[in-house]
N, C-alpha and C positions, 0 to 999 in steps of 0.2 A: 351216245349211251347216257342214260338220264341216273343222275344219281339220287335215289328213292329217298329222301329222308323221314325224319318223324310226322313231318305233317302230313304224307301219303298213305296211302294203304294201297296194297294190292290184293287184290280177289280172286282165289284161285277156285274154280269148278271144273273137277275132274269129272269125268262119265267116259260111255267104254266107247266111245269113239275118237275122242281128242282131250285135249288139257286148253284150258279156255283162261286167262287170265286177262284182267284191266287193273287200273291203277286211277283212282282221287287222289287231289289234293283237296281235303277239306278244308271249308271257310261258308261265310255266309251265302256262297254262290260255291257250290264246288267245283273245282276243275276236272275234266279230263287230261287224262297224261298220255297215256297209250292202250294197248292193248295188241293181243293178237289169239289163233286160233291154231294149236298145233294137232294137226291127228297122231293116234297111237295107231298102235300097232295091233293085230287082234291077239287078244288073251292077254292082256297087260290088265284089266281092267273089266269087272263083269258083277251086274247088282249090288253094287256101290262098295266088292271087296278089289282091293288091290292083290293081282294075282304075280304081279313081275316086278315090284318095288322098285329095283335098280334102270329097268325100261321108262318106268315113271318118273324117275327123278330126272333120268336123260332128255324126256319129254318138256318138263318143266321147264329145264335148266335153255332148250331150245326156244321155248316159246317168250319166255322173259329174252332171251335174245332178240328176236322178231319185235318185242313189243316195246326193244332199246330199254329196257328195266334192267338194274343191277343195284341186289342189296335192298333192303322195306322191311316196315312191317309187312303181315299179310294175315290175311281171314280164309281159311278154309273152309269152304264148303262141301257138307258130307252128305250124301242121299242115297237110296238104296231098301232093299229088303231090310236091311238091322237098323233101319232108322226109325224111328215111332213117337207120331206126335200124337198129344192129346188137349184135350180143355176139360179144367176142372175148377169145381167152384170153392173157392175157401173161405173162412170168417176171416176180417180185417184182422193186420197181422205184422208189425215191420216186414222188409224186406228179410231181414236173415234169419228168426223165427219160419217167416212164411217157407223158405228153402229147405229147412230141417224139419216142417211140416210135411212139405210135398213128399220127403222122402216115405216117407213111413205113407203116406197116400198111395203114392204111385208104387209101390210095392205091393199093392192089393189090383190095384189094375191098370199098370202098364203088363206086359209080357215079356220081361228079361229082367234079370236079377240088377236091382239097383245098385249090390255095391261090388259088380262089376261091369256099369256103365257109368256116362258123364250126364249130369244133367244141366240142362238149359232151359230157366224160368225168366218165363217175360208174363207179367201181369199187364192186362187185356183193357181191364174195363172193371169200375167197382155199378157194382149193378143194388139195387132194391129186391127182391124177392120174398114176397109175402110179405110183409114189413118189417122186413131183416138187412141188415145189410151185409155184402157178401161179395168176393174179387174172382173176376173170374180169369184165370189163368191158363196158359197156353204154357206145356212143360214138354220138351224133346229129349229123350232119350236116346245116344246111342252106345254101345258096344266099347270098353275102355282099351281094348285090345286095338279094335279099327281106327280107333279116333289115335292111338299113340304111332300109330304106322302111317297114318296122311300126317302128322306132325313131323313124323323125322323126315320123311320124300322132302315138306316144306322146307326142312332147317338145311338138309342135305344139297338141298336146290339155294342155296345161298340166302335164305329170308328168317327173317327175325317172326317166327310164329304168336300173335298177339293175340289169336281168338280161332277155334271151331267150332263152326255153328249148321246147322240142320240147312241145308242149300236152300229150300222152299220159301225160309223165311222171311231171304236174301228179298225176294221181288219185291217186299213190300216196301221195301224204298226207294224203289224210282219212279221218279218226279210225275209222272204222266197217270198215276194209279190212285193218287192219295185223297181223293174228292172224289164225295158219293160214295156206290158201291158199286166197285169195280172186282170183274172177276179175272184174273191174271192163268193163262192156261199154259204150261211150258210143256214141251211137246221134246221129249227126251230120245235118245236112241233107243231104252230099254224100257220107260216109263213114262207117264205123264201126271206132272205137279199141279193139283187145282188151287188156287189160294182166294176168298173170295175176302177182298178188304172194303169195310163202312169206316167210311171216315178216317182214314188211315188205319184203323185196327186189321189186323188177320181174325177175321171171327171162324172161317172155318180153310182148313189145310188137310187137305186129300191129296194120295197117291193113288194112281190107277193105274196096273200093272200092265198100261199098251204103249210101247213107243213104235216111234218111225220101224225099227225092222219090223213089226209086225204087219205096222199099215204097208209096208211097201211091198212085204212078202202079199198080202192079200191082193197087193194091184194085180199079182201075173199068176195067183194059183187059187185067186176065192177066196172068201170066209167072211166073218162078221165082224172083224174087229173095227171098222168104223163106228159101227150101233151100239157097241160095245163102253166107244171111249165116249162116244155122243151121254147115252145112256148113265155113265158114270160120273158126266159133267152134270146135266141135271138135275142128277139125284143130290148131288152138291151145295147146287142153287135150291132145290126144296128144301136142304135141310138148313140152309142159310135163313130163309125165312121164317121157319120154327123160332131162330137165335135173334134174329130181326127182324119182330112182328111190324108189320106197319109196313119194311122197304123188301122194294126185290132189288134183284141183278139190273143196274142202269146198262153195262155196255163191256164185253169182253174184249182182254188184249192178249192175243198169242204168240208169244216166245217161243224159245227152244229152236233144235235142230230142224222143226219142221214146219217152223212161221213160214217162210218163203214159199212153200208148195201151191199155187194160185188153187189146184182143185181141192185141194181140205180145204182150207179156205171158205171156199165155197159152199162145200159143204157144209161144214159149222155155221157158216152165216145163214143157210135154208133151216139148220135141224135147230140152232139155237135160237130164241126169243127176243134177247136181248143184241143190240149190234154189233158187229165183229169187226175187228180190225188188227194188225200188226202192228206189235209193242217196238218202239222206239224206245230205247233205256238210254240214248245220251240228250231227252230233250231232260230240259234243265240244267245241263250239263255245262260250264265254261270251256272253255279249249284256246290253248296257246298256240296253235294253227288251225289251217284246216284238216277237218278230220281225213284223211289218207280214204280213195274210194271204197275199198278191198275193207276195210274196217266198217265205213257205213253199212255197206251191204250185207256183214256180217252184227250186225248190230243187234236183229232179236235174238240170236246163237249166246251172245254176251251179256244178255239180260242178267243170270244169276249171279257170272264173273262181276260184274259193275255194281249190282246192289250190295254183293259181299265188299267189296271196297269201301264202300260207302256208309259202312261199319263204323260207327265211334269207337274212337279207341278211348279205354278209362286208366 
């Protein structure tokens, strides 16, 4: 059993078919520690609300077992219907001015009462426009209710809760994504995350309401939900190039619960433009062994678990 202390994080991604946790040790090179993959149960968990709390924390409390973790910080990751990202442009501004800006912004157009949600501001990029200067910002809103209920399952699961952040965010820091413009596609049970990053920034963050039950329920009764999440990837990538005139999409990496499928796979590789491949989230990664096979294998499923680890803690 590894004893978590301050220099680790653990990255907890819930979604409604398992509890996914990793664990860093941050440093100039970060380490991997562990991880594991535990399934729930059905109805513990369904568009990003916690329906069985106490099944969830049981889950947790199993999977930090599996992953030999006791005791950490940890980064929650939360995703779902009540989750809502946006990009918005504001005049130069400190950081805590710009926060009690955003608020009275995002209250004209986000879609849920700000002062009963949490908000999470990450400044983008300070850009030129018309010969103005201007920060453009990337603000996540969720729900102060959901976010206090994935907090206590964390504290309840034994971990010292140090950050809740929008799960999509999570991809954009692993190691394999951060050069050029890399489009990152997580392939959820219920959903799929698009994040398209230039240069290390997340310039655009879409949800598309198809996961794997969908795709899998169309293998054996019909429908369109392939054309669907194609169609919604795309439209992604065009609007990325709007935001970044001059570059496209260089080359997509697909995570989630349904990287390993060889025939999506494939398909995205014919439907999409840019070249397709399966995200590996532990390159860049140290490791005080080898990594355990059963953990490689599941390594794009861990994609969001590992990048919320890999969370600075302030």
């Amino acid at each position: 059993m590894i004893q978590v202390g301050r220099s680790f994080t653990v990255g907890i991604d819930l979604s409604k078919r398992a509890v996914k946790v990793a664990a860093t040790q941050h440093g100039r090179q970060p380490r991997f520690v562990g991880a594991a993959v535990q399934p729930l149960p059905e109805g513990v968990f369904d568009a990003g609300v916690i329906l069985d709390p106490p099944a969830a924390v049981e889950a947790l409390r199993a999977a930090l077992r599996t992953a030999g973790l006791k005791g950490g910080q940890a980064v929650v990751g939360m995703a779902g219907r009540s989750v809502v990202v946006r990009q918005l442009t504001m005049p130069p501004m400190p950081l805590d001015e710009l926060k009690n800006a955003i608020k009275w912004d995002a209250e004209r157009q986000l879609p849920i009462r700000i002062e009963e949600a949490v908000l999470d501001v990450q400044v983008l990029r300070d850009i030129t426009d018309e010969g103005q200067r201007r920060l453009e910002v990337l603000v996540a809103a969720v729900p102060e209710r959901d976010a206090m209920l994935y907090f206590q399952i964390a504290e309840e699961a034994g971990l010292d809760v140090a950050a809740i952040e929008v799960a999509p965010l999570a991809l954009t820091r692993l190691r394999g994504v951060q050069e050029g413009s890399t489009a990152v596609i997580d392939i959820g049970a219920a959903q799929t995350d698009v994040v398209v990053i230039h240069e290390g920034v997340p310039v655009v963050v879409r949800t598309i309401l198809i996961g794997v039950d969908a795709l899998e329920a169309e293998a054996t009764a019909g429908g369109t939900a392939v054309q669907e999440l194609v169609t919604g990837i795309t439209r992604s990538f065009d609007y990325f190039q709007t935001q970044v005139r001059g570059h496209r999409v260089e080359r997509v990496v697909v995570t989630g619960d349904a990287a390993t499928d060889p025939a999506l796979i494939q398909t995205l590789t014919a439907a999409l433009e840019p070249p397709v491949e399966v995200g590996n989230p532990l390159i860049g990664l140290a490791t005080d062994r080898a990594v355990p096979p059963l953990i490689a294998e599941q390594g794009p499923q861990l994609a969001v678990a590992i990048g919320l680890s890999l969370r600075a803690i302030v």
